[in-house]
PAZA-903084 format. One record per atom (N, C-alpha, C): residue in three letters; z, x, y. Coordinates in steps of 0.2 Angstrom, whole numbers, padded with zeros to 4 digits, always signed. Layout:
N
ALAZXY ...
This chain:
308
UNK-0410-0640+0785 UNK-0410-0640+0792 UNK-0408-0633+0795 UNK-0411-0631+0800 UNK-0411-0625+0804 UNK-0406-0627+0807 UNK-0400-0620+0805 UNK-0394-0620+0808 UNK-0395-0618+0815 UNK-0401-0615+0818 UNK-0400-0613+0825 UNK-0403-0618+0830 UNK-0408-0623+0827 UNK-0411-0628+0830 UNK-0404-0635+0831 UNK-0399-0634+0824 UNK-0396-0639+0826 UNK-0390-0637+0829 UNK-0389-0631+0830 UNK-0383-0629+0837 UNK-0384-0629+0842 UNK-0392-0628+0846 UNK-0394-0630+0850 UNK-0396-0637+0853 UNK-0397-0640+0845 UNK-0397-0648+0851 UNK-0391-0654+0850 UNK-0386-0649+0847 UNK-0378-0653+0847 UNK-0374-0647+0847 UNK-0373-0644+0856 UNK-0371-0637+0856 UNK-0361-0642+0856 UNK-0361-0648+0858 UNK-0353-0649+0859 UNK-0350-0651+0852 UNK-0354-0652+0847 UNK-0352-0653+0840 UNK-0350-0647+0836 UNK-0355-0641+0841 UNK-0354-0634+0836 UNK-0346-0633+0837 UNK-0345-0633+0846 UNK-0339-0630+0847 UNK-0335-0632+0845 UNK-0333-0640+0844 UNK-0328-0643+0841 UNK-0327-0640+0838 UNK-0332-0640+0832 UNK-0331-0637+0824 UNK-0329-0629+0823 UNK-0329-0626+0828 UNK-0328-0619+0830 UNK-0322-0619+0830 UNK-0319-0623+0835 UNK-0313-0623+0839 UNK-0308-0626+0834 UNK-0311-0630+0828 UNK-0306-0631+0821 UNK-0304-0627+0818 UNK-0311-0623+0817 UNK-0310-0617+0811 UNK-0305-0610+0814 UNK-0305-0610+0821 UNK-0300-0605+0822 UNK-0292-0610+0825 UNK-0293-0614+0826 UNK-0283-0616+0828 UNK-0283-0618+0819 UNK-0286-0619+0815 UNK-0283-0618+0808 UNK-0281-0612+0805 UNK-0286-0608+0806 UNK-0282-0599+0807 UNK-0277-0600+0810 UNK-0278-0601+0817 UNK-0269-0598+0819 UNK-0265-0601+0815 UNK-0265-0607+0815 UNK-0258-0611+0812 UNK-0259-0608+0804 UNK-0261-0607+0801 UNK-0260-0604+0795 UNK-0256-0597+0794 UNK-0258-0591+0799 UNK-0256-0586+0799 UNK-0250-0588+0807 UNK-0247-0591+0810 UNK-0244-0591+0815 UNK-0237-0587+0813 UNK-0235-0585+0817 UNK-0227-0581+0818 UNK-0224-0587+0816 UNK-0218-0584+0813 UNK-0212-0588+0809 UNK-0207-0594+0815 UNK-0209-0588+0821 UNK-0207-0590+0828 UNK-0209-0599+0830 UNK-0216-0598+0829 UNK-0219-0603+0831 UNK-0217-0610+0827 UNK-0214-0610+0820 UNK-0214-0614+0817 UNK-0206-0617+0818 UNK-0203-0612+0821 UNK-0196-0615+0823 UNK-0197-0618+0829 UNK-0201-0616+0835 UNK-0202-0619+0842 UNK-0205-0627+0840 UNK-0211-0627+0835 UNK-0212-0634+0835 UNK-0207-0637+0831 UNK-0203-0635+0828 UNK-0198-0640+0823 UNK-0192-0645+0830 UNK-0192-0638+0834 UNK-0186-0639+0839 UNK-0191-0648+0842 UNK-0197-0647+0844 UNK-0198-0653+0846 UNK-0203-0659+0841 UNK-0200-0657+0836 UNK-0203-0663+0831 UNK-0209-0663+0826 UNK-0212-0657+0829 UNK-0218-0655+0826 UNK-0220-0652+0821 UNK-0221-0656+0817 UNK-0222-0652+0809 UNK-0232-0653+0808 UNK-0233-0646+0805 UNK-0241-0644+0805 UNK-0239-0643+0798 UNK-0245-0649+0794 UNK-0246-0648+0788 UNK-0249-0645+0783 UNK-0250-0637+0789 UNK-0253-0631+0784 UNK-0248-0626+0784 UNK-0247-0623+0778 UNK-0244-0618+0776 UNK-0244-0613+0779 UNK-0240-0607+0779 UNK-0241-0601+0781 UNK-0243-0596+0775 UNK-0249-0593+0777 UNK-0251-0589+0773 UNK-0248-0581+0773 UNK-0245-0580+0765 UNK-0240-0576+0767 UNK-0244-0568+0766 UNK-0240-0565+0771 UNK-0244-0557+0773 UNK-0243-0551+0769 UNK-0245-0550+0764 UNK-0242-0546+0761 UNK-0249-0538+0758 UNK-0247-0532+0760 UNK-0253-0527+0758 UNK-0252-0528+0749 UNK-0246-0528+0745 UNK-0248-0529+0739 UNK-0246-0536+0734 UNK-0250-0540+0736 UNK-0249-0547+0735 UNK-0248-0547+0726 UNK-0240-0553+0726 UNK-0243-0552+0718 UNK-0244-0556+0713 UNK-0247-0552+0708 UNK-0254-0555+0705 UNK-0250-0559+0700 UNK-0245-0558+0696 UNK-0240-0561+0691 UNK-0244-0559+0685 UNK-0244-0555+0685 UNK-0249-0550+0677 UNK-0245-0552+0671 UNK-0248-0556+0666 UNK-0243-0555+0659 UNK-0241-0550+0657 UNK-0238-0546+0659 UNK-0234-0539+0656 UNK-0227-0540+0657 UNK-0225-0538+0649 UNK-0218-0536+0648 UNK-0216-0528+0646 UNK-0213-0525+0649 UNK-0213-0518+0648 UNK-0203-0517+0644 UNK-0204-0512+0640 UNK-0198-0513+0634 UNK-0198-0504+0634 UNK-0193-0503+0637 UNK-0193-0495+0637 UNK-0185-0492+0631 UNK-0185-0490+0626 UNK-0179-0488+0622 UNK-0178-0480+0621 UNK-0172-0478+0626 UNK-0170-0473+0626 UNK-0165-0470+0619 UNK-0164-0463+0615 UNK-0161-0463+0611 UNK-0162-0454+0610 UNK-0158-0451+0616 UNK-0157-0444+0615 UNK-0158-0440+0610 UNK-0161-0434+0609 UNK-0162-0431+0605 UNK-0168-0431+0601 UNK-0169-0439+0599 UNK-0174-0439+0590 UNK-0182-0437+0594 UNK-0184-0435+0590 UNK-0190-0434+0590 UNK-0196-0440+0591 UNK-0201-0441+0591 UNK-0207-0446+0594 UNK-0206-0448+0587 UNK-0209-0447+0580 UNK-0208-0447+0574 UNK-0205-0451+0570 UNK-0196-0449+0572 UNK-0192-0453+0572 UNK-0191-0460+0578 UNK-0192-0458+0582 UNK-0192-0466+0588 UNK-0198-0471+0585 UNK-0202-0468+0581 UNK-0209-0474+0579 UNK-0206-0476+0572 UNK-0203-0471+0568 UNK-0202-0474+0562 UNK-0195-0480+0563 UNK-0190-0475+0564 UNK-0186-0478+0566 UNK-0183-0484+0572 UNK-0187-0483+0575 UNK-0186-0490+0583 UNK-0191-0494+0584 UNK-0196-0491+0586 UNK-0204-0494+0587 UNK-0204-0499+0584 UNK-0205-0498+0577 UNK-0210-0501+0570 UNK-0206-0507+0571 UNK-0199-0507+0571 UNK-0192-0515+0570 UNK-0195-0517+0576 UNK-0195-0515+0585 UNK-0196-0519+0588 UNK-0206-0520+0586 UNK-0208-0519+0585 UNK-0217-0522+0586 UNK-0218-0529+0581 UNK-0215-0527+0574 UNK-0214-0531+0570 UNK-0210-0538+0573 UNK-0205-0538+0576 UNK-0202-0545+0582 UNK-0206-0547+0584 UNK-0210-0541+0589 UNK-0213-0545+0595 UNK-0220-0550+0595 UNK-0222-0549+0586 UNK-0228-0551+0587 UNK-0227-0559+0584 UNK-0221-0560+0585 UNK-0217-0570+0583 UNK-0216-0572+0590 UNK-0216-0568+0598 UNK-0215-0572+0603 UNK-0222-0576+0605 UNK-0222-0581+0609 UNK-0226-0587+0609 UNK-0231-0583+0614 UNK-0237-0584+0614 UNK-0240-0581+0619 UNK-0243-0574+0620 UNK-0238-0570+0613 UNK-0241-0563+0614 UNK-0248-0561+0610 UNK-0254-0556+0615 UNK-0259-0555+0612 UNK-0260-0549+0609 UNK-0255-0542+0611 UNK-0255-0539+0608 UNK-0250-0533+0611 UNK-0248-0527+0607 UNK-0242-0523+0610 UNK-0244-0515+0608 UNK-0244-0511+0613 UNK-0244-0504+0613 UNK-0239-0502+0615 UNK-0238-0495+0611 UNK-0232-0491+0610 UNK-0234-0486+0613 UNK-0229-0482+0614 UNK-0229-0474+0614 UNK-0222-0472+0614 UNK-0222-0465+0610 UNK-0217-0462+0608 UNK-0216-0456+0611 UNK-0211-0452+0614 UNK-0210-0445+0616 UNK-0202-0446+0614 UNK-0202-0437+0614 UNK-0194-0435+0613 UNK-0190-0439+0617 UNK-0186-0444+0615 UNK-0181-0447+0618 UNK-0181-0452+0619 UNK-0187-0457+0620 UNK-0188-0463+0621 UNK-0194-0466+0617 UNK-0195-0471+0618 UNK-0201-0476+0616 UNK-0201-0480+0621 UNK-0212-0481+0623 UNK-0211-0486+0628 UNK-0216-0491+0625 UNK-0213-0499+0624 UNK-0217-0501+0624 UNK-0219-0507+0626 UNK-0227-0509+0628 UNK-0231-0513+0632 UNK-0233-0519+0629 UNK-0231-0526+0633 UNK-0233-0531+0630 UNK-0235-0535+0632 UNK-0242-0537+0631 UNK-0249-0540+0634 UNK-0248-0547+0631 UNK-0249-0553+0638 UNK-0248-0559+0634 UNK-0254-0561+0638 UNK-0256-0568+0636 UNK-0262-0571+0636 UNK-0262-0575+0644 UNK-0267-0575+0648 UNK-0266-0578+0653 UNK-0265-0584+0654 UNK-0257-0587+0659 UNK-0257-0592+0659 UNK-0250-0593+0654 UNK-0247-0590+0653 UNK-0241-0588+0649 UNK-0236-0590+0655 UNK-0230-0595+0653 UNK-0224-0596+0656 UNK-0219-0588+0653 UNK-0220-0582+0658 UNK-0217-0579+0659 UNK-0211-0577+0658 UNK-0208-0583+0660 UNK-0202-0584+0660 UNK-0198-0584+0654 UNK-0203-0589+0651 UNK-0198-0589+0644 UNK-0200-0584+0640 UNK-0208-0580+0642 UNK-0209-0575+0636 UNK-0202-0569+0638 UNK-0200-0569+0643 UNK-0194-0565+0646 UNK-0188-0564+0642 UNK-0186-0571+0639 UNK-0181-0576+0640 UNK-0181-0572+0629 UNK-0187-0574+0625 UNK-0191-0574+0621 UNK-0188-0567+0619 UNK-0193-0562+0622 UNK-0192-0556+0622 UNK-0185-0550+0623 UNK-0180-0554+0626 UNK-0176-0552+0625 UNK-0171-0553+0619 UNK-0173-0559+0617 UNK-0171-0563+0609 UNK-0172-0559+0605 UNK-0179-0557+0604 UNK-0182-0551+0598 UNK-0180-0546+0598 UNK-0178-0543+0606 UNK-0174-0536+0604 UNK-0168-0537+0603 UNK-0163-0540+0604 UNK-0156-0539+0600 UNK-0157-0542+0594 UNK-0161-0544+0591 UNK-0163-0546+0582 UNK-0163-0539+0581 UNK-0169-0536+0583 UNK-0172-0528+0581 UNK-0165-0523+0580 UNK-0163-0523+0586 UNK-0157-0519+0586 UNK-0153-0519+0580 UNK-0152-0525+0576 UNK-0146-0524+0570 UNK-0150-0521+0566 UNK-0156-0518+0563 UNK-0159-0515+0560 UNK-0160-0508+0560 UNK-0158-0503+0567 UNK-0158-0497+0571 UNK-0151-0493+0568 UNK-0151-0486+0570 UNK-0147-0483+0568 UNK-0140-0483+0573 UNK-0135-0481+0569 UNK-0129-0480+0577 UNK-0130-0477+0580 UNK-0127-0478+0586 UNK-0127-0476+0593 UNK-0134-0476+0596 UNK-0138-0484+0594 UNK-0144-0486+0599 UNK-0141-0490+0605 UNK-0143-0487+0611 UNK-0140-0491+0616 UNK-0147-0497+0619 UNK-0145-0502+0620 UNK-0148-0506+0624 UNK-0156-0504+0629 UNK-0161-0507+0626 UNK-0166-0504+0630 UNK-0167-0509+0637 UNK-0171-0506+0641 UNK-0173-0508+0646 UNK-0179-0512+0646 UNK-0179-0520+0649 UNK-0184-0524+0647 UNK-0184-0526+0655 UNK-0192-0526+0657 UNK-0194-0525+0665 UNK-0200-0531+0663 UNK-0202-0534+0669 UNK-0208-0535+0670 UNK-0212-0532+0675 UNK-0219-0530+0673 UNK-0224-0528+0676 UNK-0227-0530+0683 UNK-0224-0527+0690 UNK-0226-0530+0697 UNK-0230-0527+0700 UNK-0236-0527+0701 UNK-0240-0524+0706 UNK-0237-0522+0713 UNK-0232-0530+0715 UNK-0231-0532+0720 UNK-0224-0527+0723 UNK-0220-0524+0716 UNK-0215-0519+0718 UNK-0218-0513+0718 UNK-0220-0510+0723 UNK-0220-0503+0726 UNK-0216-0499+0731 UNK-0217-0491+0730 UNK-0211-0486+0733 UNK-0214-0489+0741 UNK-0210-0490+0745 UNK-0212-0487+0752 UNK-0208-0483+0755 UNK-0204-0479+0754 UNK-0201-0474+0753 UNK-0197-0469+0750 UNK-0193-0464+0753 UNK-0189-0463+0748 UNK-0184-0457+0755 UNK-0178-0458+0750 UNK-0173-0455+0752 UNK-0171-0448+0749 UNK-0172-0442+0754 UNK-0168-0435+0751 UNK-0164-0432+0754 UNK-0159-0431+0746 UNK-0154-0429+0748 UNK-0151-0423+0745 UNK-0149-0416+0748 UNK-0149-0412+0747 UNK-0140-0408+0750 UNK-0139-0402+0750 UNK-0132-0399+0751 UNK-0131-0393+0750 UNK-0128-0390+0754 UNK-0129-0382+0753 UNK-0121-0381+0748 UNK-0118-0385+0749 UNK-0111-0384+0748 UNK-0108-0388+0741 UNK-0112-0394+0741 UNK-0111-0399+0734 UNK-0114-0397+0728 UNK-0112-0396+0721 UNK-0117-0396+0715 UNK-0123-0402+0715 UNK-0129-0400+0712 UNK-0131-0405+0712 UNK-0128-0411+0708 UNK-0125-0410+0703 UNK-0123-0415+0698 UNK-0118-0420+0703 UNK-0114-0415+0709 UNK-0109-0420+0714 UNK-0116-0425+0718 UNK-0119-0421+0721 UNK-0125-0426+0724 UNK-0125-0429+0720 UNK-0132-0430+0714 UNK-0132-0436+0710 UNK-0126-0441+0708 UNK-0121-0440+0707 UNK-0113-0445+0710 UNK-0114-0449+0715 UNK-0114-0444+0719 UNK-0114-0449+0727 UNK-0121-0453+0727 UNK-0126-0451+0726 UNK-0132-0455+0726 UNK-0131-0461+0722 UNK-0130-0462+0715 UNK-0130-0466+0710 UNK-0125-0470+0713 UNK-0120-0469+0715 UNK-0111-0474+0716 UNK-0110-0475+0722 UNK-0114-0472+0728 UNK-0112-0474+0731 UNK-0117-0475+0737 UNK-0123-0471+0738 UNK-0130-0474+0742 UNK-0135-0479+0737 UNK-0135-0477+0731 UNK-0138-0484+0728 UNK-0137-0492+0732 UNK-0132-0492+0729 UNK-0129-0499+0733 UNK-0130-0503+0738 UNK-0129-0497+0742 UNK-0131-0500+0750 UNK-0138-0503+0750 UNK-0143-0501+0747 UNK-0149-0506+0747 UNK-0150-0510+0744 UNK-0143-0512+0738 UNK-0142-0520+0738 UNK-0141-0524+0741 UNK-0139-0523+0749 UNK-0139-0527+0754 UNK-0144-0527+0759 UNK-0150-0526+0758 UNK-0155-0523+0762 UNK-0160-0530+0759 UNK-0162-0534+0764 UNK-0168-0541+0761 UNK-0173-0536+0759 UNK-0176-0540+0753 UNK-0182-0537+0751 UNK-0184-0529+0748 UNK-0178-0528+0747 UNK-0179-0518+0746 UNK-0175-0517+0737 UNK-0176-0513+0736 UNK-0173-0513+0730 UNK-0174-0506+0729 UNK-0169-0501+0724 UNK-0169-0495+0722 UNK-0166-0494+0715 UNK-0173-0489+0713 UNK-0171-0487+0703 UNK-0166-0482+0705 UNK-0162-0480+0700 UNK-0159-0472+0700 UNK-0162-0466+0701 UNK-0157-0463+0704 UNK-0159-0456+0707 UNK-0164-0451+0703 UNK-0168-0448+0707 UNK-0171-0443+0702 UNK-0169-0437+0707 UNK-0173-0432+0701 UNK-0173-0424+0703 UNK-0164-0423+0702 UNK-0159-0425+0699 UNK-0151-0422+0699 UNK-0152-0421+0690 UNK-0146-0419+0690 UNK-0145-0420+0682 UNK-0136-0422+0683 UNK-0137-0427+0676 UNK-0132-0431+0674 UNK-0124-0428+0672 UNK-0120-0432+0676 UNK-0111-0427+0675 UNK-0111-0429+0669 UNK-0110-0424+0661 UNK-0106-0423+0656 UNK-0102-0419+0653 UNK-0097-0421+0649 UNK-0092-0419+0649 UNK-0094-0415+0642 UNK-0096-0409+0641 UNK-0098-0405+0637 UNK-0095-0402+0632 UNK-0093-0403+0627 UNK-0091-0399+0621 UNK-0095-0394+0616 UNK-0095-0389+0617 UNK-0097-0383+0616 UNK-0093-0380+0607 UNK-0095-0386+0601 UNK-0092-0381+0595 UNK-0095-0376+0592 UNK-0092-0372+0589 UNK-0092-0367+0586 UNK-0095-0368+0578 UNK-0099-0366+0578 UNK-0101-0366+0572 UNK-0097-0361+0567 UNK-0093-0355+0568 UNK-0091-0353+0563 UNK-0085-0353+0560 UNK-0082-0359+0568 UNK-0074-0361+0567 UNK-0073-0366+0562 UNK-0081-0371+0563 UNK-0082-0378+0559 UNK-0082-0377+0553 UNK-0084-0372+0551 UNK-0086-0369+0543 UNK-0080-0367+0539 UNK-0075-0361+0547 UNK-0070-0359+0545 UNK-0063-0366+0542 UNK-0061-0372+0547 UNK-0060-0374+0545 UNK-0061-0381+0542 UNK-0068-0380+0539 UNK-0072-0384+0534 UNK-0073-0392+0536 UNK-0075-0392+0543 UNK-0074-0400+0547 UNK-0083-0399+0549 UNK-0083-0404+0548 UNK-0091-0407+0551 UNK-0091-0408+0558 UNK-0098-0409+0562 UNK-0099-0412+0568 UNK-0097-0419+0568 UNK-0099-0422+0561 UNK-0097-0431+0562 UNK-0091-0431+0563 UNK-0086-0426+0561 UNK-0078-0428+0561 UNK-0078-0427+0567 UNK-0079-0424+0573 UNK-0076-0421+0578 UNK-0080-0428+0582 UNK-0085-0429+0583 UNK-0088-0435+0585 UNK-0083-0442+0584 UNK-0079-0442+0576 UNK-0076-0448+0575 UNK-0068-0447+0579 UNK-0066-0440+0579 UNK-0058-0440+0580 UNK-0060-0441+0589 UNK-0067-0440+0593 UNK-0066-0441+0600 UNK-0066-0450+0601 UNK-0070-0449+0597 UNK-0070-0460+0599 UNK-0064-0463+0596 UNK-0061-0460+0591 UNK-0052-0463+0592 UNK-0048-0460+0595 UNK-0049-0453+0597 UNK-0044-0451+0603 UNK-0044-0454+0609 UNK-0049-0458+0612 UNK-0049-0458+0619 UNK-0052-0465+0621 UNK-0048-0469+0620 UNK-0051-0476+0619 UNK-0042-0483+0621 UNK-0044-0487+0623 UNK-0042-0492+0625 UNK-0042-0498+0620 UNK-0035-0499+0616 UNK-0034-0505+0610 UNK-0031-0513+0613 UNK-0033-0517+0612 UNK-0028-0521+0616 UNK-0025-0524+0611 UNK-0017-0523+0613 UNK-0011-0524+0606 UNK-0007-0531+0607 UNK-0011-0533+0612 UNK-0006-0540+0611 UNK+0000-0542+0616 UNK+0005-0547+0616 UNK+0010-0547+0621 UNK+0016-0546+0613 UNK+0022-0544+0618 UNK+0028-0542+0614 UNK+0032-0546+0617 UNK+0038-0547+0615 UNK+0045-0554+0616 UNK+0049-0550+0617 UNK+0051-0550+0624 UNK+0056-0547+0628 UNK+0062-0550+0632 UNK+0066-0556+0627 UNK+0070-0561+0629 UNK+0065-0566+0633 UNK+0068-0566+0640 UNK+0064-0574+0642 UNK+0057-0572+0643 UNK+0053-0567+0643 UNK+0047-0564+0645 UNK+0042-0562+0639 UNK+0033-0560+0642 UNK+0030-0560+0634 UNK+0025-0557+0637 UNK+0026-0552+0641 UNK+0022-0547+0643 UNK+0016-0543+0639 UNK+0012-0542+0641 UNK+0003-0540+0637 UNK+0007-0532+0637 UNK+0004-0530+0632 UNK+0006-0521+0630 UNK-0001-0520+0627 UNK-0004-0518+0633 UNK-0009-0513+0631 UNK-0009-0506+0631 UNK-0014-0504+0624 UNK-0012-0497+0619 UNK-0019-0492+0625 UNK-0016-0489+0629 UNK-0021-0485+0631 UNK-0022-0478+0630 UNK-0027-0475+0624 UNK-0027-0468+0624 UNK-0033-0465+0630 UNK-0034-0467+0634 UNK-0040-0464+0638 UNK-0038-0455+0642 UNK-0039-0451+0644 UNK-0038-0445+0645 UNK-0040-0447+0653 UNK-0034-0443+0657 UNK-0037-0442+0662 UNK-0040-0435+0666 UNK-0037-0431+0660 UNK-0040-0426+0664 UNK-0043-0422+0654 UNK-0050-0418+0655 UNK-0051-0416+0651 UNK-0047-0412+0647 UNK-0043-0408+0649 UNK-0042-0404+0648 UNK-0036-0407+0640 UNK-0035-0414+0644 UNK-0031-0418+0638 UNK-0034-0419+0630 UNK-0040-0417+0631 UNK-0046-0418+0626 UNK-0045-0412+0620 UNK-0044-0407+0623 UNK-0043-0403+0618 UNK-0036-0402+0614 UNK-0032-0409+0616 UNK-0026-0409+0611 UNK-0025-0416+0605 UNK-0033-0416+0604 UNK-0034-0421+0601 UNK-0034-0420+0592 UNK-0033-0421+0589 UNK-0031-0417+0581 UNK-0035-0420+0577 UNK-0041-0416+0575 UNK-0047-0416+0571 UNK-0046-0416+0564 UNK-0041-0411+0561 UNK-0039-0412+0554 UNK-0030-0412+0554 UNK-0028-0414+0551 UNK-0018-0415+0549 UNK-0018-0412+0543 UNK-0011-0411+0542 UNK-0010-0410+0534 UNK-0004-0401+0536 UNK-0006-0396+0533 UNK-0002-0392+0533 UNK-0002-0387+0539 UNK-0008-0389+0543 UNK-0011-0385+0548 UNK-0015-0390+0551 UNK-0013-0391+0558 UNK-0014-0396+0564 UNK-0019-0392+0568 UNK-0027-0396+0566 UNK-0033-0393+0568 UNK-0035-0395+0574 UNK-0034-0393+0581 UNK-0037-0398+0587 UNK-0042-0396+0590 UNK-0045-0401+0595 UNK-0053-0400+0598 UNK-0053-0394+0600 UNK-0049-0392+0604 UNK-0048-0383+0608 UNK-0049-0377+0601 UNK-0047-0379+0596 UNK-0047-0373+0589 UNK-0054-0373+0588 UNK-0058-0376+0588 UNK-0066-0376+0587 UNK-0071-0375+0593 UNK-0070-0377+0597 UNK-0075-0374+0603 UNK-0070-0376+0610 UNK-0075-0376+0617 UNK-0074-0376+0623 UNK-0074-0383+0625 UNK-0070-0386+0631 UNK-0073-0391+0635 UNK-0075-0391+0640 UNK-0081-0393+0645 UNK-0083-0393+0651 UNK-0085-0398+0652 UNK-0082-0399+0661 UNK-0085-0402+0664 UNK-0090-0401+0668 UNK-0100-0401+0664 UNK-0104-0400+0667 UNK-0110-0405+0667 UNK-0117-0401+0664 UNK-0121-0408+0665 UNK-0124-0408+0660 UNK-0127-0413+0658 UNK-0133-0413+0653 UNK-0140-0411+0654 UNK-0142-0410+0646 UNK-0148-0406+0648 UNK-0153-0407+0655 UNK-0156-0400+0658 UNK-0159-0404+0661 UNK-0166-0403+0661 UNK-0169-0410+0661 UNK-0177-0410+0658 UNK-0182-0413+0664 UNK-0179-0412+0670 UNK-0183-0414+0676 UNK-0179-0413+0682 UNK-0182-0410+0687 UNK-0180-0409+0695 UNK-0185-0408+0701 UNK-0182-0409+0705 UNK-0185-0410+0712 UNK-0182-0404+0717 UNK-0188-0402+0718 UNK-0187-0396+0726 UNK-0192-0401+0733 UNK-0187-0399+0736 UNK-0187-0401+0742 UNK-0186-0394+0746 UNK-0194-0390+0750 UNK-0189-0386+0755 UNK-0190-0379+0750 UNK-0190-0379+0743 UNK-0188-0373+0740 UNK-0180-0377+0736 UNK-0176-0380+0738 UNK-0171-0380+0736 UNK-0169-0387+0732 UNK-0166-0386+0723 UNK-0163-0395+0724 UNK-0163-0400+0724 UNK-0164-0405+0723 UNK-0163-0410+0731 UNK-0162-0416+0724 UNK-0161-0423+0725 UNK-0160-0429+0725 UNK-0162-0434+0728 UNK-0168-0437+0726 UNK-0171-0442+0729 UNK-0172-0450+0727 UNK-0170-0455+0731 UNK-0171-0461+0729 UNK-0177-0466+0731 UNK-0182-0469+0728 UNK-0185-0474+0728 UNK-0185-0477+0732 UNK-0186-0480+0738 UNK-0185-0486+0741 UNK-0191-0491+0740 UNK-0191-0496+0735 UNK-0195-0500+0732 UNK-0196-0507+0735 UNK-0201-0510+0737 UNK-0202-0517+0740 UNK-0203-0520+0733 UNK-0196-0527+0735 UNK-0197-0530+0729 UNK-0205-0535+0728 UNK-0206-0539+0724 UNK-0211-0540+0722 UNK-0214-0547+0731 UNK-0208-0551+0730 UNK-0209-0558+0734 UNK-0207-0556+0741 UNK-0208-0549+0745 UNK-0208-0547+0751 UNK-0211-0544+0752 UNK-0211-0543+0761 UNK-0219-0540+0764 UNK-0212-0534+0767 
């Protein structure tokens, strides 16, 4: 049938059918407004609102596994982190396959699951397989970071933060503790950690020919800091009618307490200060931001995934 011959000889049937297809548009996209005005007088429209979003999201099977572990080489992050976590991940239900990558300092890696994967519990899955991994890793692996893949979280802006008068290391402070935050109460927005600052460390500076002279290794000085400055909990004590908690707290409060920490005992009391320096400075820095020519510190401001 000839569309033009039959809208001309049943021009009141076309319109209806016109007049359907756009008041189904509007009620489909109508303002939030309008849904509250019909509810006030009883009126519930059986279609949906179609939700408005530029980066709609798609729910892609990716699970992303990033393991940070300062210092070691790419080399070692594959021999030693990689291989334990790729070997786990290939028992989660669902996975098709997993790529890695290695640089100084981290391992990132990517996990492709098959379409139609309850996500959820590959999440749930996936985080199982890395704390197994982990008791196989060397000391001092911290906890990796496990994300899922969202199209739908994107930067829409970002905050710079800058100071003629503050270190950068005090900006990065104030960014991370205390403007991070504030977008935790903000619907729909979310922020990663700062970039462009570098990180407050409390820097010990040993001497290699003190270390030599008083015949102490690096691991010693590493082990007398982690039981110099630490928090025991010792229990409650019997104080007549009372049984009060006595906790053992060696924590320092100011560095400078650090250097009277005693690395070797015996005839001659060796401490942190007899072997090098302490600062409070920063750690390496392997990345920054100019704003302006100067500095600067800047925050992400990211649209979560389920908002417009």
């Amino acid at each position: 049938m000839n569309p033009i011959n039959f809208a001309l000889r049943r021009p009141k049937t076309v319109m209806v059918l016109l007049l359907a297809i756009v008041m189904a548009g509007i009620s489909v996209i109508r303002p939030t407004a309008v849904d509250h005005w019909l509810r006030e007088r009883g009126v519930e429209l059986p279609l949906k609102r179609m939700a408005v979003d530029i980066f709609p999201a798609l729910n892609l099977p990716v699970i992303y596994v990033c393991q940070p572990y300062g210092g070691m080489d790419p080399a070692q992050m594959e021999g030693l982190l990689t291989n334990y976590y790729e070997y786990h991940f290939l028992y989660i239900n669902g996975i098709h396959h997993v790529e890695s990558r290695n640089v100084q300092g981290a391992a990132l890696m990517k996990l492709q699951f098959h379409p139609g994967t309850n996500m959820a519990q590959a999440m749930a899955e996936t985080i199982n397989y890395v704390n197994r991994s982990r008791a196989m890793m060397p000391p001092g692996t911290v906890p990796p970071f496990v994300m899922r893949f969202d199209t739908g979280s994107v930067p829409v802006g970002y905050l710079v933060l800058s100071s003629g008068t503050k270190t950068i290391a005090e900006i990065q402070d104030q960014a991370l503790f205390k403007v991070r935050p504030m977008f935790s109460s903000l619907p729909g927005v979310s922020a990663p950690p700062p970039f462009g600052g570098s990180a407050r460390s409390i820097v010990i500076r040993a001497n290699p020919d003190r270390l030599r002279a008083y015949g102490i290794s690096p691991d010693e000085v590493i082990s007398a800091l982690t039981t110099g400055n630490t928090i025991s909990p010792s229990g409650n004590i019997h104080l007549g009618e009372f049984f009060p908690a006595v906790p053992s707290n060696g924590m320092v409060r100011d560095i400078r307490e650090l250097g009277q920490i005693p690395l070797k005992t015996g005839e001659q009391t060796v401490y942190l200060r007899d072997i090098g320096t302490i600062e409070d400075a920063t750690d390496v820095t392997t990345g920054y931001a100019l704003v302006n020519g100067r500095r600067a510190v800047y925050i992400l401001a990211t649209k979560r995934a389920d908002a417009s």
